[in-house]
Every structure is written in structure tokens, then in C-alpha cells.
Backbone as JSON, one array per atom type, in Angstrom:
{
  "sequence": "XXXXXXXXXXXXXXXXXXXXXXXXXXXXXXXXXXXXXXXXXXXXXXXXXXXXXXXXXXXXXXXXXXX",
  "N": [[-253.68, -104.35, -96.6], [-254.2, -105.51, -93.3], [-255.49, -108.45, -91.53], [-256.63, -109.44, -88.17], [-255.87, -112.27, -87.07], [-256.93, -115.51, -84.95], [-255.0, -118.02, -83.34], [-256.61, -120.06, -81.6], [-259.9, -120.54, -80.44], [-262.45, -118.06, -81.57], [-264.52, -116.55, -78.89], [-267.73, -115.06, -77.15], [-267.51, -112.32, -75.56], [-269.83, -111.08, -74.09], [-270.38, -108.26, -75.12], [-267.54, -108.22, -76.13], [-265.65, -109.67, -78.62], [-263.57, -112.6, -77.77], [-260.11, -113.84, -77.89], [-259.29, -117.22, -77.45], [-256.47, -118.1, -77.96], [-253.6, -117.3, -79.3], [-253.24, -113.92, -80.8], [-252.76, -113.17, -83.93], [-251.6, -110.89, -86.95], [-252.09, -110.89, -90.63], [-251.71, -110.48, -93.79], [-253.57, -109.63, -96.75], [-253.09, -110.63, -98.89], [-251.68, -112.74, -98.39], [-254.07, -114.36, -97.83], [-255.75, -114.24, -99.87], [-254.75, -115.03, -103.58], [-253.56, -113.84, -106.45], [-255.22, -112.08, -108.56], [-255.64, -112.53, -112.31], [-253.8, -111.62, -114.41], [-253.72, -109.23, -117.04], [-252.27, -110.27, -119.43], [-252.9, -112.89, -119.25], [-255.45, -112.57, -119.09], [-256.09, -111.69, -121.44], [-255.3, -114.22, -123.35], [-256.78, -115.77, -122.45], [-259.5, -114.96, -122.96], [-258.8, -114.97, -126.15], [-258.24, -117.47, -126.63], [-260.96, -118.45, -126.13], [-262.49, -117.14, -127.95], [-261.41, -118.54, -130.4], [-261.95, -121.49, -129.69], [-265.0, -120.51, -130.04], [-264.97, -119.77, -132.92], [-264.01, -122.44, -134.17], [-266.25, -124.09, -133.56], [-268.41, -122.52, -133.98], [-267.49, -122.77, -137.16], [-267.54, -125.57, -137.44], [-270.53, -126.09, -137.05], [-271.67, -124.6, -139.62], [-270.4, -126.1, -141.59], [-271.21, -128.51, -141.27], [-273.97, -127.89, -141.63], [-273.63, -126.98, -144.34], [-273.11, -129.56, -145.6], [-275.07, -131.09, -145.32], [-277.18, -130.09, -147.08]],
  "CA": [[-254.69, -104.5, -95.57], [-253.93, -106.45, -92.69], [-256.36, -108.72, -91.02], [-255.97, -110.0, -87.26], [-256.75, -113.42, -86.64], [-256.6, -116.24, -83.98], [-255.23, -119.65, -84.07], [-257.55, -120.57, -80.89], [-261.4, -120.02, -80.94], [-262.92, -116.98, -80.47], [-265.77, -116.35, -77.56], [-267.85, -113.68, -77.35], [-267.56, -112.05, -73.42], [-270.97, -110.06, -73.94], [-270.26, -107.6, -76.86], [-266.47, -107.9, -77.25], [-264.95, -110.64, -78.85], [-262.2, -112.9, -77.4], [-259.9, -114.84, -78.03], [-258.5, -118.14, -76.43], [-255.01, -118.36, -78.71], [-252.54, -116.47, -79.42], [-253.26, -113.22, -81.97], [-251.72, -111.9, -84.93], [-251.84, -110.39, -88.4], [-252.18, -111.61, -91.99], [-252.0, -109.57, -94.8], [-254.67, -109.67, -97.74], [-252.12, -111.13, -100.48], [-251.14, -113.95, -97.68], [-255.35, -115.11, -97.63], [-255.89, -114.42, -101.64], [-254.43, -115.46, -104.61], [-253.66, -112.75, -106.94], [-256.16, -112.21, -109.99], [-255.82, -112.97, -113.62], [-252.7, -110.66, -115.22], [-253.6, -108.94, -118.29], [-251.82, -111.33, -120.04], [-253.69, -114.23, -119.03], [-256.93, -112.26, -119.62], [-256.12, -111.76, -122.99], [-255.02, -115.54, -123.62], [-258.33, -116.66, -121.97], [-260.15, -114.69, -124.6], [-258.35, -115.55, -127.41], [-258.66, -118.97, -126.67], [-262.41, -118.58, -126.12], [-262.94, -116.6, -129.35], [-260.44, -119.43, -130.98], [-263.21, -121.98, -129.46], [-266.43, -120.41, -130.78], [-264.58, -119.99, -134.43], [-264.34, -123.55, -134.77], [-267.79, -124.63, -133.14], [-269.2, -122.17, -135.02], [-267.58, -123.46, -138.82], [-267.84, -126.84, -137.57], [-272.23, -125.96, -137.67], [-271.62, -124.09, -140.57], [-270.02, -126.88, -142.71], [-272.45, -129.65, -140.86], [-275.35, -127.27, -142.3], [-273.83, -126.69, -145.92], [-272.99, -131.19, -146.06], [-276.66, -131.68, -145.31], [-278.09, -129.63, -148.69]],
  "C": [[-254.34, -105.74, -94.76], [-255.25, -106.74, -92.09], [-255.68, -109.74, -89.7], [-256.98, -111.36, -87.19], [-256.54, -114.22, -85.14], [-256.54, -117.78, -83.97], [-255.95, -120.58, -82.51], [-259.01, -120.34, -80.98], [-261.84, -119.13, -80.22], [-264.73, -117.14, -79.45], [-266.09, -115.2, -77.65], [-268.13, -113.49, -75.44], [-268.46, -110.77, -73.72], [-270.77, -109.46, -75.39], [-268.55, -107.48, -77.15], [-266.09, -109.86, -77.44], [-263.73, -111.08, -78.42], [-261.19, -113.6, -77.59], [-258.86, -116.24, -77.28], [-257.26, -118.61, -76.93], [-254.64, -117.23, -78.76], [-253.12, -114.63, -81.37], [-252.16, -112.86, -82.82], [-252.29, -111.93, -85.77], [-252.13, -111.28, -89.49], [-252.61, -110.86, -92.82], [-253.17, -110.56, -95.88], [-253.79, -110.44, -98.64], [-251.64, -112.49, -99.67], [-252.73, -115.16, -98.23], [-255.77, -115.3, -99.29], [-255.09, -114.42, -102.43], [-254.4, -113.75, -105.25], [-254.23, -113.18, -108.05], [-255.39, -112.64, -111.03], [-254.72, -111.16, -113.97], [-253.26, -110.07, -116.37], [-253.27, -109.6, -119.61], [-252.59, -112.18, -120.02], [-255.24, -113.83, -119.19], [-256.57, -112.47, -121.06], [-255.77, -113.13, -123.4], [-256.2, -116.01, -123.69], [-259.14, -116.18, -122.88], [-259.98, -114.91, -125.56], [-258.53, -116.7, -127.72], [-260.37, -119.15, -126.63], [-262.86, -118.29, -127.49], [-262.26, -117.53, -130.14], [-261.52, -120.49, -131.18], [-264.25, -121.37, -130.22], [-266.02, -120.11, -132.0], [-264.88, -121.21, -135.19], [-265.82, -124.35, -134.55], [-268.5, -123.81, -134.25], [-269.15, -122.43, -136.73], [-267.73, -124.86, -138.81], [-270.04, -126.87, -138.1], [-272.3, -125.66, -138.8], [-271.51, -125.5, -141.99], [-270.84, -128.0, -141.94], [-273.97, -128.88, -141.71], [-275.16, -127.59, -143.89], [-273.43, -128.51, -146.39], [-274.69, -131.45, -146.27], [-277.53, -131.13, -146.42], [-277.47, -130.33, -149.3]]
}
């Protein structure tokens, strides 16, 4: 998906838009970043579920010191 832009500012001349620079394109993958890989999802979870393991036996063994 391309999107046209303008590196001057646009004006509006009644109902169309105009612009006072020069136009061109720009693809979608130029303006955003590409998401989170599969890979790197699954990391980010693992590491999260890794995290609430130890938080959660750290309470655990803070509960069973205190009886």
C-alpha cells in the first residue's frame, strides 16, 4: 500500500486538497516498523511466564518463612 504525501503544506482550495511541494509516494513498510516475529513473541512470553514463576515462589517461600 502506497501512500502519497507532500513535503510542502497542504491547503484546502474549497473541497480538493492541495498541495504547495512537490508530491510523491511512500510505501506502508517505509512509515511502519514491522511487528513482533513469531520468534520474538514466543521469547516475550517465555520470559514473562519465566517472571511470574519466580515472583510467584518468591511469595510462596516469603509466606511458608513467616509460619
Amino acid at each position: 500500500m502506497d501512500f502519497i504525501v507532500c513535503d510542502g503544506v497542504w491547503e484546502s482550495a474549497g473541497q480538493t486538497p492541495v498541495c504547495n511541494g512537490t508530491l510523491s509516494t511512500v510505501s506502508l513498510g517505509e512509515i511502519s516498523p514491522s511487528g513482533l516475529t513469531a520468534e520474538d513473541h514466543a521469547q516475550i512470553r517465555e520470559h514473562a511466564l519465566v517472571l511470574f514463576a519466580i515472583v510467584f515462589g518468591a511469595l510462596v517461600l516469603k509466606k511458608a518463612l513467616n509460619l
